[in-house]
N, C-alpha and C positions, 0 to 999 in steps of 0.2 A: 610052767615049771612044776615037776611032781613034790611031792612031799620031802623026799629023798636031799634033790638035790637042796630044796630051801634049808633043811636040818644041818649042810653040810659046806657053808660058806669056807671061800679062801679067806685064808688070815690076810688082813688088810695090812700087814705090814711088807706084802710082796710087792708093794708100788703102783699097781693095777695102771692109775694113772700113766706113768713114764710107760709100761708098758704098750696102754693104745698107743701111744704118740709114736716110739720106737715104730713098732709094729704096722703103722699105718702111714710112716714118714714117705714111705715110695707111691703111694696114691696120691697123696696130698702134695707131691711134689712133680706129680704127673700132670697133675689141677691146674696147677698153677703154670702150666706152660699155653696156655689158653693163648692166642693169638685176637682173638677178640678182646681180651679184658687186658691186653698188654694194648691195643690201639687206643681202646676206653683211656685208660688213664693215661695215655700220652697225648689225649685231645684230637688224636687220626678220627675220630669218631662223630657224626652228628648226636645232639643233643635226643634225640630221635633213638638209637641205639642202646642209652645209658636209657629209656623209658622202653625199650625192649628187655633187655636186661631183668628189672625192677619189675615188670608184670609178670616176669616168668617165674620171680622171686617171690611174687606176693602169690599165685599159686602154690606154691613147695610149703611157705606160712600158714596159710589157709588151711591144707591138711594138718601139717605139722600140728598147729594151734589146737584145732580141733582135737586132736589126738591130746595134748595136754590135756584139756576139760575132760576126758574120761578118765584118766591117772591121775586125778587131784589128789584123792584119797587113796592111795596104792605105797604101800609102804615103802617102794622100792623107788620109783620115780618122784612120788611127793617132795623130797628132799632138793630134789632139781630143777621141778617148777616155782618160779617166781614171777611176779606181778612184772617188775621191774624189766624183764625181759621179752616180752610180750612186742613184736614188730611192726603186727598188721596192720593199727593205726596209721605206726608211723610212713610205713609202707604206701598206705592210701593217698597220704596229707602228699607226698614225693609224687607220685603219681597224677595229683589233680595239678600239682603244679607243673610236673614238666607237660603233659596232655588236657591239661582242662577240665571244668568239672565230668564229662564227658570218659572222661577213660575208662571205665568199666565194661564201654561197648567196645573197646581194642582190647578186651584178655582174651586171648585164645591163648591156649596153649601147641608147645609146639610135640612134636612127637617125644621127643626125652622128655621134657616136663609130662607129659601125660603119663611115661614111664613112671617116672621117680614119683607124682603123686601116686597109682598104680603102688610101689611098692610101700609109700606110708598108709595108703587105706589094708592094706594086708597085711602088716605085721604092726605096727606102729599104735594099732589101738586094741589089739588083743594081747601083747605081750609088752609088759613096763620095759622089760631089758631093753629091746628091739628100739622101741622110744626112747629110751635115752640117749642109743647110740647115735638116734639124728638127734635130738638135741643139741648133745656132746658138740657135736660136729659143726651145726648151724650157728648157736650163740657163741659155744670158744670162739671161733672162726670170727665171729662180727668184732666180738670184744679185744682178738688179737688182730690177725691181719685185716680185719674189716678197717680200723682203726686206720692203719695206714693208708686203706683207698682210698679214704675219706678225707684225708690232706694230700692225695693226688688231686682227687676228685676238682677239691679247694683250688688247686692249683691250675689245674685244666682247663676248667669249666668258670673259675669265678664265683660258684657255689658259697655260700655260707654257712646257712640254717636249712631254708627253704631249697631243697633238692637233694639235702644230704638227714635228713630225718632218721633214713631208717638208721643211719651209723650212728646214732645221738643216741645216749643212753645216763639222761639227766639225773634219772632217779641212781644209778650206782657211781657214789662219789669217789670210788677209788677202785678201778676196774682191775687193778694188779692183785688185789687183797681179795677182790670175790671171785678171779680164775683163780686163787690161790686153793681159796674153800672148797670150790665147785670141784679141784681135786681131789683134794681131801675128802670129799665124799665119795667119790669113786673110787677109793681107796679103800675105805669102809662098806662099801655098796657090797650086799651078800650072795654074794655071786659064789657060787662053784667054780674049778678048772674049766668044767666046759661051757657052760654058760659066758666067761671071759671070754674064749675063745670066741664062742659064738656073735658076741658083743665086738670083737677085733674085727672079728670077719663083717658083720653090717654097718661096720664102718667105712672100710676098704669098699663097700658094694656102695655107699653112699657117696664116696665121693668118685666113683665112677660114674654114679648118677648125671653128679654136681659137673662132669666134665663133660660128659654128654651132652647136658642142658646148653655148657658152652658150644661145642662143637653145632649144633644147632644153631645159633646164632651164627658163627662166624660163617658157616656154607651161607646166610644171607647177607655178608660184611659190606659186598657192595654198595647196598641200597643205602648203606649209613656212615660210609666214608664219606669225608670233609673232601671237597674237591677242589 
């Protein structure tokens, strides 16, 4: 961002917030017609699937994470990293359990997840904006709809603790009040017109990623249908 644009933030009282969400409802709602992650949580799916899923997940983390450790101290994204929030752990802990201690020899990625890491090693660690917007997108996502997979998930699978980790988020004890804030920064975040803009736009590019990543799995749906 040149000098220019930083001296020249929107007024935070345009909503910025409401606006990605408006702005972004038709990606996000294209996502979500995934035919794999509709069989996942109706239990059509081997146990085996939902640890396909989760590896391709802790891929997309792995970058993401990493890109956090270089915006610790960046005044822009700083406000949006939090300890609390952090997945890969729990990621791992899901992971040894549905596959064994062993599962780090089954992460391959598949062609979208190589994509979408691909587009977090390129913009995601030299620009904070660019990073927030997977941020944005990864943690809301867990903390709202994530939430609900996670009492599918329950419901499917029998799941409690162990298997549903990454959706556990012990440390925030009132997840309504910190998507609340997590707005409210984005609101205040000193963005320019086009830098917003910009930020809408790698959103939208993000969760075509995220759909992608699905679509990838579901073209191998056979092998992990319940029969």
């Amino acid at each position: 961002m040149d000098m220019l644009d930083r001296q020249s933030p929107v007024d935070g009282s345009a909503g910025f917030a409401k606006r990605i969400k408006t702005e972004t409802d038709a990606a996000h709602r294209a996502t979500e017609q995934s035919r794999f992650v509709g069989d996942l949580l109706a239990g059509r799916l081997l146990e085996d699937g939902y640890a396909a899923l989760l590896t391709q997940t802790y891929l997309v983390y792995e970058a993401l994470e990493r890109a956090g450790e270089i915006h610790a101290g960046d005044a822009l994204a700083a406000p949006f990293i939090a300890p609390e929030l952090i997945r890969l752990p729990s990621l791992a802990a899901d992971l040894e359990f549905l596959r064994g201690p062993q599962w780090r020899e089954q992460v391959i990625a598949t062609p979208a997840t190589a994509r979408y890491v691909a587009r977090l090693e390129e913009v995601a660690f030299t620009s904070p904006a660019d990073f927030v917007a997977h941020h944005y997108l990864r943690y809301l996502g867990d903390l709202s709809g994530g939430q609900i997979i996670r009492r599918m998930l329950e419901r499917a699978y029998g799941y409690e603790v162990d298997g549903l980790r990454f959706y556990i988020f012990d440390q925030i004890a009132k997840p309504k009040v910190f998507k609340d804030e997590y707005r409210a920064k984005l609101d205040r975040a000193p963005l320019t017109a086009k830098e917003q803009a910009r930020f809408i736009d790698e959103v939208n590019l993000a969760y075509g990623l995220n759909g992608a990543l699905f679509a990838d799995l579901e073209a191998d749906i056979d092998r992990y249908l319940v029969k």
